[in-house]
N, C-alpha and C positions, 0 to 999 in steps of 0.2 A: 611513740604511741603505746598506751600500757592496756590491756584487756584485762575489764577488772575480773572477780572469779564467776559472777552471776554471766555474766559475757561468755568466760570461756567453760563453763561447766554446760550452758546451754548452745554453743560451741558443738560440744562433745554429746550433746542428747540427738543436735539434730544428723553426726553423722553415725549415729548410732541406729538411727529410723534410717539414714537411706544405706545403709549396708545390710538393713534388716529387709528391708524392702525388695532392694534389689538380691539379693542371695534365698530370699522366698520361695519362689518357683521352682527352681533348683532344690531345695530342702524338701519340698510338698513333692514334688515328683517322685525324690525319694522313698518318703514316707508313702507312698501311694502304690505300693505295686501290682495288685492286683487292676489293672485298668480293664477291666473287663465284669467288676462288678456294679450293681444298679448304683451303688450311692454315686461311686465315679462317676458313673452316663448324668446321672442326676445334675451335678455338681460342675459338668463342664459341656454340659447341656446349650447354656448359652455361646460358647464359643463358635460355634458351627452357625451360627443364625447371620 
């Protein structure tokens, strides 16, 4: 069985979103340290509900 390139290049897109995806949270929490400002409360506002 041969995987043509169209196949395997979107192959390689979609595990390019789910590394992206999944490695997200982790990256934003990063990026985010001050958790004690409004935008934060703002922005993760719904989690708590």
């Amino acid at each position: 069985m041969t995987l043509l390139k169209v196949g395997y290049d979107l192959m390689l897109e979609e595990q390019r979103v789910r590394d992206d995806f999944r490695n997200r949270p982790y990256q934003l929490d990063k990026e985010v340290s001050d958790k004690t400002s409004l935008l934060y409360a703002e922005q993760t506002q719904f989690l708590t509900q």
